[in-house]
py3Dmol code that shows the C-alpha trace and the ligand (Angstrom):
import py3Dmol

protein = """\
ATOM      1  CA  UNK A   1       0.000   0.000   0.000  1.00  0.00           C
ATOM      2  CA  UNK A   2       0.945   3.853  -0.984  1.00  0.00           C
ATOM      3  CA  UNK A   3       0.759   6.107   1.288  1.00  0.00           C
ATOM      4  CA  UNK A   4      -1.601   8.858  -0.680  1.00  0.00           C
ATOM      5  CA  UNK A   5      -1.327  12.925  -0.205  1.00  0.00           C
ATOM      6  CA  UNK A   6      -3.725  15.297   0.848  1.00  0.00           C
ATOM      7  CA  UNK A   7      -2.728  18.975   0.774  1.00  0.00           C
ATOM      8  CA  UNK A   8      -3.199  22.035   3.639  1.00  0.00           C
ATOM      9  CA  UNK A   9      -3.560  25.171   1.234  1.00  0.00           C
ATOM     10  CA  UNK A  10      -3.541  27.273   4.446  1.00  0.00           C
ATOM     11  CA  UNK A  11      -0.268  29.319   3.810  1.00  0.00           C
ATOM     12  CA  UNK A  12      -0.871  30.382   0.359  1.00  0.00           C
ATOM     13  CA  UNK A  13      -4.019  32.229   2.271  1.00  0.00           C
ATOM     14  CA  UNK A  14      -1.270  33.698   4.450  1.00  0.00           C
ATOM     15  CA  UNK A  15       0.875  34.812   1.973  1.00  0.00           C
ATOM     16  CA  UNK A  16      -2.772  36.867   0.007  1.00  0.00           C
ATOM     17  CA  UNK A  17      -3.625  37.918   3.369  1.00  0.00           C
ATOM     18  CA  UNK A  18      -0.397  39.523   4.024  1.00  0.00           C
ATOM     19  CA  UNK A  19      -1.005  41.870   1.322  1.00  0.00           C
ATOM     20  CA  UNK A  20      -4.683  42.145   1.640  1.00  0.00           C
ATOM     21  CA  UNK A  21      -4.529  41.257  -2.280  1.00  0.00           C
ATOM     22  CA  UNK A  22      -6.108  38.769  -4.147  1.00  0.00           C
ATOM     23  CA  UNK A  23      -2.876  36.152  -4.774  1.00  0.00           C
ATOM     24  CA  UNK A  24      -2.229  33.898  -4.571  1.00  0.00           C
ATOM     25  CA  UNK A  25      -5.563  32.419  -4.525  1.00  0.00           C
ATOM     26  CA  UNK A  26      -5.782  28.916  -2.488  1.00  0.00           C
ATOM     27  CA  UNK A  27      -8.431  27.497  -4.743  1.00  0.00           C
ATOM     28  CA  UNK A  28      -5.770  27.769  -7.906  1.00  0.00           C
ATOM     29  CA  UNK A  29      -3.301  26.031  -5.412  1.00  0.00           C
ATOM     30  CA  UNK A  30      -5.605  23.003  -4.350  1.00  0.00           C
ATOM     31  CA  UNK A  31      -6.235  23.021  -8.222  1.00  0.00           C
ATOM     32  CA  UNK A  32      -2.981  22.368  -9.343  1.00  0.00           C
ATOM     33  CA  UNK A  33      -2.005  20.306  -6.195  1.00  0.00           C
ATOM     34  CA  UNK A  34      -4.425  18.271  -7.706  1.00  0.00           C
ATOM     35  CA  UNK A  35      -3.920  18.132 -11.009  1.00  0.00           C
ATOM     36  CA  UNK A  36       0.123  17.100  -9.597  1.00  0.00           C
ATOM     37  CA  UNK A  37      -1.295  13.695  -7.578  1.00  0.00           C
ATOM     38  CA  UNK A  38      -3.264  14.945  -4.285  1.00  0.00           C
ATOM     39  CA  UNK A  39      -5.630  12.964  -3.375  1.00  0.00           C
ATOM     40  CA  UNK A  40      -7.415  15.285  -1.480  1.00  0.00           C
ATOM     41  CA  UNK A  41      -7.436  19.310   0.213  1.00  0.00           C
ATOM     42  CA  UNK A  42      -7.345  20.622   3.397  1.00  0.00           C
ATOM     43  CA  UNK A  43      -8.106  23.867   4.948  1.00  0.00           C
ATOM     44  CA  UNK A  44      -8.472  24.562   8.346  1.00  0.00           C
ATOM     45  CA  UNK A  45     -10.618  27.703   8.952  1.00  0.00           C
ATOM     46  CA  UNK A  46      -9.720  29.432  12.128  1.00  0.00           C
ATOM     47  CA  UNK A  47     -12.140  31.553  14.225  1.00  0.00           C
ATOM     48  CA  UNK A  48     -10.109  34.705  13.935  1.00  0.00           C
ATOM     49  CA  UNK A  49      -9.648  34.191   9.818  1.00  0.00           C
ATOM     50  CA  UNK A  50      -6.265  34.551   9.582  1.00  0.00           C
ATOM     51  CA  UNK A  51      -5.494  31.986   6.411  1.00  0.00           C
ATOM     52  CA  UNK A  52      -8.240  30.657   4.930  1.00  0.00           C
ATOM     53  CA  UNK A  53     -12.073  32.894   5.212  1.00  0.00           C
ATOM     54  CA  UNK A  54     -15.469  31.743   4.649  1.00  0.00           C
ATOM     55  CA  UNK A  55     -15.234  32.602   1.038  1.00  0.00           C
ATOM     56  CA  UNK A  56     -12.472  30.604   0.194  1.00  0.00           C
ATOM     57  CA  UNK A  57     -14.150  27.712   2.006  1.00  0.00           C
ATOM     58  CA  UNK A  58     -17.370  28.264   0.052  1.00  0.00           C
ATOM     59  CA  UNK A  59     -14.843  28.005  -3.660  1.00  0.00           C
ATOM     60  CA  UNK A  60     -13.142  25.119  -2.125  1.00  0.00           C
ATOM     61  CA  UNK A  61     -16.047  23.402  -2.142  1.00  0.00           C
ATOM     62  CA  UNK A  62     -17.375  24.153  -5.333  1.00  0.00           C
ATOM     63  CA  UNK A  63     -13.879  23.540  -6.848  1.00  0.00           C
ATOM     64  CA  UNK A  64     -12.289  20.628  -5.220  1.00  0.00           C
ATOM     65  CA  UNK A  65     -12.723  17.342  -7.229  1.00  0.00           C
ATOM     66  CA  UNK A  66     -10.527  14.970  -5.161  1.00  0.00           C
ATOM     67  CA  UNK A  67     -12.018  15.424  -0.891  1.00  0.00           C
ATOM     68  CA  UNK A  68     -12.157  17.909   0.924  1.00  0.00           C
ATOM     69  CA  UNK A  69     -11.378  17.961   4.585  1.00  0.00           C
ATOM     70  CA  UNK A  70     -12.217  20.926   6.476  1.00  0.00           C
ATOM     71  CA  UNK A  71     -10.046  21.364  10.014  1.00  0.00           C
ATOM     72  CA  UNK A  72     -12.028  23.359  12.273  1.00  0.00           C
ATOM     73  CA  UNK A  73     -12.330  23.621  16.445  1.00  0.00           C
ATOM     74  CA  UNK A  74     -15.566  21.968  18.312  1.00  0.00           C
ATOM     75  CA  UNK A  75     -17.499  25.150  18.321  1.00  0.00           C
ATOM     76  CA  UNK A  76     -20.888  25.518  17.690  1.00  0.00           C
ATOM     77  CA  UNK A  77     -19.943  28.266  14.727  1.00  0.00           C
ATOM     78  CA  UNK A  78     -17.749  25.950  13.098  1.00  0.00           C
ATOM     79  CA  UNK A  79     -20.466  22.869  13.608  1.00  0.00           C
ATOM     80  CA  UNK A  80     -22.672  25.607  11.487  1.00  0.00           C
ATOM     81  CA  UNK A  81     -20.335  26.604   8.862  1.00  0.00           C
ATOM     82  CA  UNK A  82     -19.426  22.540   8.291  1.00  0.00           C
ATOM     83  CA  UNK A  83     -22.869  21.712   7.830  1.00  0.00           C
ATOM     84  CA  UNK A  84     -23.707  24.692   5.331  1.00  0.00           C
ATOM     85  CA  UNK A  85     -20.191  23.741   3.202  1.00  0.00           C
ATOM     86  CA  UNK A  86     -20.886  19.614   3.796  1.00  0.00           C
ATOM     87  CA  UNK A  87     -16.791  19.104   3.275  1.00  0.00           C
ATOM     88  CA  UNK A  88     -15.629  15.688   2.781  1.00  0.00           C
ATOM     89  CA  UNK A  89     -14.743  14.981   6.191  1.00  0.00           C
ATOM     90  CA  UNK A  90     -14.084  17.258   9.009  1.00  0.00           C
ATOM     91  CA  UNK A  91     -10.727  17.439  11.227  1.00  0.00           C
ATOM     92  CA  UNK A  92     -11.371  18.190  14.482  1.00  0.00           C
ATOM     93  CA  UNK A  93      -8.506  19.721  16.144  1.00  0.00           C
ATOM     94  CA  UNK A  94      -8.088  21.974  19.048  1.00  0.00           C
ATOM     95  CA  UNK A  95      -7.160  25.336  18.429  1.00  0.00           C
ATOM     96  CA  UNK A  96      -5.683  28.541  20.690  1.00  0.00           C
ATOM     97  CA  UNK A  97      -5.861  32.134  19.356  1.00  0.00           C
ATOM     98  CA  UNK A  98      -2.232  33.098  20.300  1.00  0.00           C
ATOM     99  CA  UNK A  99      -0.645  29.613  18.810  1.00  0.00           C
ATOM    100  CA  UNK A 100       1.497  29.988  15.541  1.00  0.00           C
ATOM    101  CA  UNK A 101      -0.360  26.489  14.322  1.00  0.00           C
ATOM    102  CA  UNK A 102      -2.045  23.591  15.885  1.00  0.00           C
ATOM    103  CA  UNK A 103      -0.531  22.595  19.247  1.00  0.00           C
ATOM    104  CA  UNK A 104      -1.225  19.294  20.708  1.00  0.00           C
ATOM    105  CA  UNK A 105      -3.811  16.548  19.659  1.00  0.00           C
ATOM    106  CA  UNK A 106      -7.453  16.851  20.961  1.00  0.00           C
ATOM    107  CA  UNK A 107      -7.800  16.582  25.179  1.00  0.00           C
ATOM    108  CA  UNK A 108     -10.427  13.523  24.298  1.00  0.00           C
ATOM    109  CA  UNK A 109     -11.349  12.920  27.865  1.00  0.00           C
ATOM    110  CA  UNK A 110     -12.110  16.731  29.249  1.00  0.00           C
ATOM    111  CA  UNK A 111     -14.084  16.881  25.668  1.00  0.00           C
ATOM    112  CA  UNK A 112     -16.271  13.636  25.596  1.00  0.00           C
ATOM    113  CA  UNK A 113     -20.087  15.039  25.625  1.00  0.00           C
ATOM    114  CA  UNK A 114     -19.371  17.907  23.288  1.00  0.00           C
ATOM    115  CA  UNK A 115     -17.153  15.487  21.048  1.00  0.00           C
ATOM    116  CA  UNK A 116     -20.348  12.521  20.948  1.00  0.00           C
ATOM    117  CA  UNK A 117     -22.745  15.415  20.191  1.00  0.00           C
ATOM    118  CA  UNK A 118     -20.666  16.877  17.444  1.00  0.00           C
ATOM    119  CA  UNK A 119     -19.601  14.070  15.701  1.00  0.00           C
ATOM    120  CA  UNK A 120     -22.817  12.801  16.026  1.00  0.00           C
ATOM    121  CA  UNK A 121     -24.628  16.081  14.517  1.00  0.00           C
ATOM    122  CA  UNK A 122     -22.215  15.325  11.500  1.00  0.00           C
ATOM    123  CA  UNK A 123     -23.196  12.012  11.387  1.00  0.00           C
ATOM    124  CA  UNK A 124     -26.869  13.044  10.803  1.00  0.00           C
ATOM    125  CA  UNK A 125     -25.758  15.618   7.974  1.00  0.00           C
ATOM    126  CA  UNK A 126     -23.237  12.357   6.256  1.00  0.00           C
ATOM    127  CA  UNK A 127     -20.576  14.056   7.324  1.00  0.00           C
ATOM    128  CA  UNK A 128     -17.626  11.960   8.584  1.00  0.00           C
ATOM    129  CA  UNK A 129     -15.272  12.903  11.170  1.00  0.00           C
ATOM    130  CA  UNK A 130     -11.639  12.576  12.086  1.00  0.00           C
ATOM    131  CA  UNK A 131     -10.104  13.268  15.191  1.00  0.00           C
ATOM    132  CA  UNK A 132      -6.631  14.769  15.437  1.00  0.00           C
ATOM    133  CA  UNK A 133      -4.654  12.781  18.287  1.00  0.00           C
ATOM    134  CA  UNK A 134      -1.829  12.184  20.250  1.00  0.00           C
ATOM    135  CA  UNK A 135      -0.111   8.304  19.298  1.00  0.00           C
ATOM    136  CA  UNK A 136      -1.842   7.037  22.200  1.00  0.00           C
ATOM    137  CA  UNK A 137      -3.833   3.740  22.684  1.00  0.00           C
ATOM    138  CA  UNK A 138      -6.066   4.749  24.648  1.00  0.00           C
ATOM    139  CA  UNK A 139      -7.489   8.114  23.070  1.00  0.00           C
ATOM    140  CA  UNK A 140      -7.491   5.614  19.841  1.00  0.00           C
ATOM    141  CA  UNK A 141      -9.467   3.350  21.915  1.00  0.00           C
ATOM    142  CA  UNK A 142     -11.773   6.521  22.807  1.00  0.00           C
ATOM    143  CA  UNK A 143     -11.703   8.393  19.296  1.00  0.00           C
ATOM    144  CA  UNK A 144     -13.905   4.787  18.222  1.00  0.00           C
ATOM    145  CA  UNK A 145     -16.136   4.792  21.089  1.00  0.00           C
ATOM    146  CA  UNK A 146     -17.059   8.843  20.269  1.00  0.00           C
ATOM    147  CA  UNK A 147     -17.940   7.525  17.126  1.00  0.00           C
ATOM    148  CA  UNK A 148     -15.106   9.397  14.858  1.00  0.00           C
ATOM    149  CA  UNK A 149     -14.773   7.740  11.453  1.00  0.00           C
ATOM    150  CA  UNK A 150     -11.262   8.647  11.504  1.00  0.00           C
ATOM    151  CA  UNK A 151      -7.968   9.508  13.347  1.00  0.00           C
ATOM    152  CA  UNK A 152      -5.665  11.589  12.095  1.00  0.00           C
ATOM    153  CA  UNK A 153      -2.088  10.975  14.144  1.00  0.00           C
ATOM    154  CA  UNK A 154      -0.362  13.829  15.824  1.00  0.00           C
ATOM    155  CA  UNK A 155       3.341  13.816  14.235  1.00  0.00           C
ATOM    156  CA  UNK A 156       4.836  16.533  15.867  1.00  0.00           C
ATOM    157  CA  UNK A 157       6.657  15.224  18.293  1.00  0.00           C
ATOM    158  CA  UNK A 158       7.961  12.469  15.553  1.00  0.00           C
ATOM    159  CA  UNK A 159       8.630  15.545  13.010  1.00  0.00           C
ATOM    160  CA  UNK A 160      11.143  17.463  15.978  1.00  0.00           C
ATOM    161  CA  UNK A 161      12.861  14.484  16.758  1.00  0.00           C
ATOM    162  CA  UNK A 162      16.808  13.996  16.161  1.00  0.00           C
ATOM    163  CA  UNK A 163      18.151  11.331  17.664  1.00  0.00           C
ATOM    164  CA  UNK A 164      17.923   7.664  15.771  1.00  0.00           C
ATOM    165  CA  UNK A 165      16.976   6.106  18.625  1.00  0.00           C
ATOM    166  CA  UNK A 166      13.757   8.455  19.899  1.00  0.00           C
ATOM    167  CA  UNK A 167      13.049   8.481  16.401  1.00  0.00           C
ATOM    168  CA  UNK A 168      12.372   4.809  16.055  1.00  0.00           C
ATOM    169  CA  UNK A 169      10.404   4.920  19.423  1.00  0.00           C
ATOM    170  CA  UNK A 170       8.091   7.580  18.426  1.00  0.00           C
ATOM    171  CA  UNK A 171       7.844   5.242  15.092  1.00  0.00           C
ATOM    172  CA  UNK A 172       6.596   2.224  16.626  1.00  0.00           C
ATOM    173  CA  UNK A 173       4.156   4.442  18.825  1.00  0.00           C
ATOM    174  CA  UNK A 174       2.892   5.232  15.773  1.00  0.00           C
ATOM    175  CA  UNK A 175       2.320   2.201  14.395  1.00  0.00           C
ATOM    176  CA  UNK A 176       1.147   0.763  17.658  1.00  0.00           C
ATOM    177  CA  UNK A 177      -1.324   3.395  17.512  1.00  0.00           C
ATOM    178  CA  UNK A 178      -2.372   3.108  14.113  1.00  0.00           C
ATOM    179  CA  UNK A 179      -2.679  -0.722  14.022  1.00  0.00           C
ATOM    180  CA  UNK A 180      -5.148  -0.222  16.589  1.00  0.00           C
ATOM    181  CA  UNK A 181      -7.029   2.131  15.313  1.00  0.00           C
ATOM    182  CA  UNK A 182      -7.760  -0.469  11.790  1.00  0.00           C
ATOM    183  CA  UNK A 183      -8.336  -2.975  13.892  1.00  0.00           C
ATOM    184  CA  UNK A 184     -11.241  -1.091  15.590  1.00  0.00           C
ATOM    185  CA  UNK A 185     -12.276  -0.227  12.091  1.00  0.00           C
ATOM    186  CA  UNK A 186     -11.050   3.527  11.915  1.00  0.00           C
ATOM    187  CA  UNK A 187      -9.611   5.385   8.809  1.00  0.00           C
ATOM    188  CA  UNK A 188      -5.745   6.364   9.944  1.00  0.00           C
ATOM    189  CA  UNK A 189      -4.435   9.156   8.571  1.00  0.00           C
ATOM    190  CA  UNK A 190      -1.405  11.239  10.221  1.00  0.00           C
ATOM    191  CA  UNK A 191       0.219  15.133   9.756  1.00  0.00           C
ATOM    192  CA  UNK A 192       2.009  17.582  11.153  1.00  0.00           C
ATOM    193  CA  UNK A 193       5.604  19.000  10.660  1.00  0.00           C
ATOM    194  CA  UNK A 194       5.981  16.272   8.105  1.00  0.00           C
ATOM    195  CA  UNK A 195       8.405  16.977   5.274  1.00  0.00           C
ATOM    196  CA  UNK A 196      10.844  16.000   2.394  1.00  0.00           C
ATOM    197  CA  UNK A 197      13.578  14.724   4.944  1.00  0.00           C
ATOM    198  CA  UNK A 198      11.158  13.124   7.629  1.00  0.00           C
ATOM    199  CA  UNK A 199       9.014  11.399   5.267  1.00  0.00           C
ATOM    200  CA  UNK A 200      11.447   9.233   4.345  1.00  0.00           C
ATOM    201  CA  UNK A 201      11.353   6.672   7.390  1.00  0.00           C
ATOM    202  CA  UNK A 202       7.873   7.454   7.932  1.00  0.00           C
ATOM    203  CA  UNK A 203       6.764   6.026   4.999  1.00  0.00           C
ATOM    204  CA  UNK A 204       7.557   2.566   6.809  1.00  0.00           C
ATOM    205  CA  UNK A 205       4.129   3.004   8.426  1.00  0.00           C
ATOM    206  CA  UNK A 206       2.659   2.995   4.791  1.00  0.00           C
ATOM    207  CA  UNK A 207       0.984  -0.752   5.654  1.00  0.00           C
ATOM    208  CA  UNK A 208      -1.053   0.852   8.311  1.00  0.00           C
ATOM    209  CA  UNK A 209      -1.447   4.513   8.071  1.00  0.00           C
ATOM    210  CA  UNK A 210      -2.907   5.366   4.625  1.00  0.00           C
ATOM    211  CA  UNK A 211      -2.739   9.414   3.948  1.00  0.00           C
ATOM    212  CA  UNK A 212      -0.502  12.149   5.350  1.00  0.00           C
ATOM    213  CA  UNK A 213      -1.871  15.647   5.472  1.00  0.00           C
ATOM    214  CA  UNK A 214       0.875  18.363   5.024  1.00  0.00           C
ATOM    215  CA  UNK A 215       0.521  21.907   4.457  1.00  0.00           C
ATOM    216  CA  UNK A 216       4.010  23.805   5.420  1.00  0.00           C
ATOM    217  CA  UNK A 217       6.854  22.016   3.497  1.00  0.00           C
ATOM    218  CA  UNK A 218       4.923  21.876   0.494  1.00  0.00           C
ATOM    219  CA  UNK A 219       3.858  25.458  -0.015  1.00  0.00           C
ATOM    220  CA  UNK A 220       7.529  26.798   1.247  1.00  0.00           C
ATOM    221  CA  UNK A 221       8.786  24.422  -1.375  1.00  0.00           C
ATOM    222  CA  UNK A 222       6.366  25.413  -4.020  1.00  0.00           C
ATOM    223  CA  UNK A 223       7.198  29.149  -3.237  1.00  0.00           C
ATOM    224  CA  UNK A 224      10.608  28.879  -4.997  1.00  0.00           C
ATOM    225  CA  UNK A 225       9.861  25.943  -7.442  1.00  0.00           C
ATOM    226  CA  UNK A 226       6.358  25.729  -8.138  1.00  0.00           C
ATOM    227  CA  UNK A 227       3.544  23.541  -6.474  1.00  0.00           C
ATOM    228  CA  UNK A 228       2.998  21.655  -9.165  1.00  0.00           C
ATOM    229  CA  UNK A 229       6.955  20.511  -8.769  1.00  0.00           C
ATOM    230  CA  UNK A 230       6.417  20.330  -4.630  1.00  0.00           C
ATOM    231  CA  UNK A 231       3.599  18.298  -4.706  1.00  0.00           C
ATOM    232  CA  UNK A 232       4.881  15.747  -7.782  1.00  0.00           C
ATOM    233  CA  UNK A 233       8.158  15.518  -5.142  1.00  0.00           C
ATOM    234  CA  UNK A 234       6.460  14.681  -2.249  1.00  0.00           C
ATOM    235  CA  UNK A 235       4.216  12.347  -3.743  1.00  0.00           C
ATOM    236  CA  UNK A 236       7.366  10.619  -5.382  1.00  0.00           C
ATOM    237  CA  UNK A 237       9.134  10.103  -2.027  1.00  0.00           C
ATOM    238  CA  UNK A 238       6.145   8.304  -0.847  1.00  0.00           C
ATOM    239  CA  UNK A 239       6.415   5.735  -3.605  1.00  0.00           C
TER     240      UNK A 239
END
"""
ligand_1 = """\
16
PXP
N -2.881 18.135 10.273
C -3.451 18.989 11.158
C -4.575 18.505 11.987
C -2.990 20.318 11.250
O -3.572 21.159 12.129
C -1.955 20.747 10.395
C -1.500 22.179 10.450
O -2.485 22.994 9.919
C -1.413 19.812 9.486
C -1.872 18.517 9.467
C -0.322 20.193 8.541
O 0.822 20.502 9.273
P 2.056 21.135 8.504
O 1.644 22.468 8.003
O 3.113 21.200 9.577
O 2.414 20.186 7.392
"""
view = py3Dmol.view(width=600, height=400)
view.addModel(protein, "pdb")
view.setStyle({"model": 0}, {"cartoon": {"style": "trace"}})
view.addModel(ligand_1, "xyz")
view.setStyle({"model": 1}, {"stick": {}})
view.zoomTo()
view.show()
């Protein structure tokens, strides 16, 4: 099994929105990150805008043709928005105003009712979810019983790793994570701080986690040599 590639367009929103200009536009981006091999887009749109807006989210949907997966925090105007837009599958990670990007994986236990009555409202509109988590057994064990369709694997701590050793720990806590989660019938997916160097012995965990999700090292990349170019190299590292 390949491990397949699904895109965050988030940054080429930053870059527009640090010039309060039109481009580069994020819907051209997924575009041609499909057109290279994605297999699917993500945005994740934050409650103080400061990437990707409601209008972009509205074009991604009309535009995408691969999935689309929509990151967004457990609040009530995000449950709104997703069930307006009906993305592909939502990603539901925890989010703090003042951090540069998504912290830590999603504190499963403090947010069990509001998690079962989310993911359940999505249920009722066919909307799947995923929930973004730690490499732990247990919130695996927990993400099923909530009723997510999906986990996506927090690989942070594997992406700032140096050392051989921790590196091949954090590996098979990965795959002990992920083996768990297929065996309890849950789509595994993983992302975060993923790139062209770290990719390379994470692919090992192609047999049981099917899709990474990156968004940073693909649009820096693309900046200087295209996305089209970015995307085709990632995707050819994961062969
Ligand atoms: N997955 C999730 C849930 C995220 O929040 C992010 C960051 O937006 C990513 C994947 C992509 O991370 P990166 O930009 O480091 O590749």
């Amino acid at each position: 099994m390949r491990m397949q590639l699904a895109v965050n367009v988030d940054h080429i929103a930053t870059l527009r929105n640090a010039r309060k200009e039109r481009e580069p536009d994020p819907i051209t981006a997924a575009h041609l990150a499909e057109l290279a091999g994605a297999v699917g887009i993500v945005c994740h749109l934050r409650e103080d805008r400061r990437h990707i807006c409601d209008h972009d989210l509205r074009r991604l949907r009309e535009t995408v043709k691969t999935k689309l997966d929509l990151e967004m925090a457990a609040t009530e105007e995000m449950l709104h928005i997703a069930i307006q837009t009906k993305p592909d599958l939502v990603t539901l990670v925890p989010e703090r105003r003042e951090e540069l990007t998504t912290e830590g994986g999603l504190d499963l236990k403090t947010m069990r009712t509001i998690l079962v009555q989310f993911i359940a409202e999505l249920a009722r509109h066919e909307i799947p979810t995923s929930l973004f988590i730690e490499p732990d057994k247990d919130l695996v064990r927990l993400a099923a019983e909530l009723g997510a369709t999906h986990i996506e694997l927090h690989t942070g701590t594997y992406s700032r790793l140096r050392k051989a050793d921790e590196i091949q720990c954090e590996l098979k806590r990965l795959r002990e994570a992920a083996t768990l989660g297929r065996e309890l019938g849950l789509r595994v997916v993983a992302g975060h701080g993923l790139n062209y160097i770290n990719i390379i012995p994470f692919k090992s965990l192609s047999d049981v986690i099917e899709e990474v999700s990156i968004g940073h090292a693909i649009i820096a990349r693309a900046a200087l040599v295209g996305i089209d170019k970015a995307v085709r190299d990632m995707i050819q590292l994961l062969r």
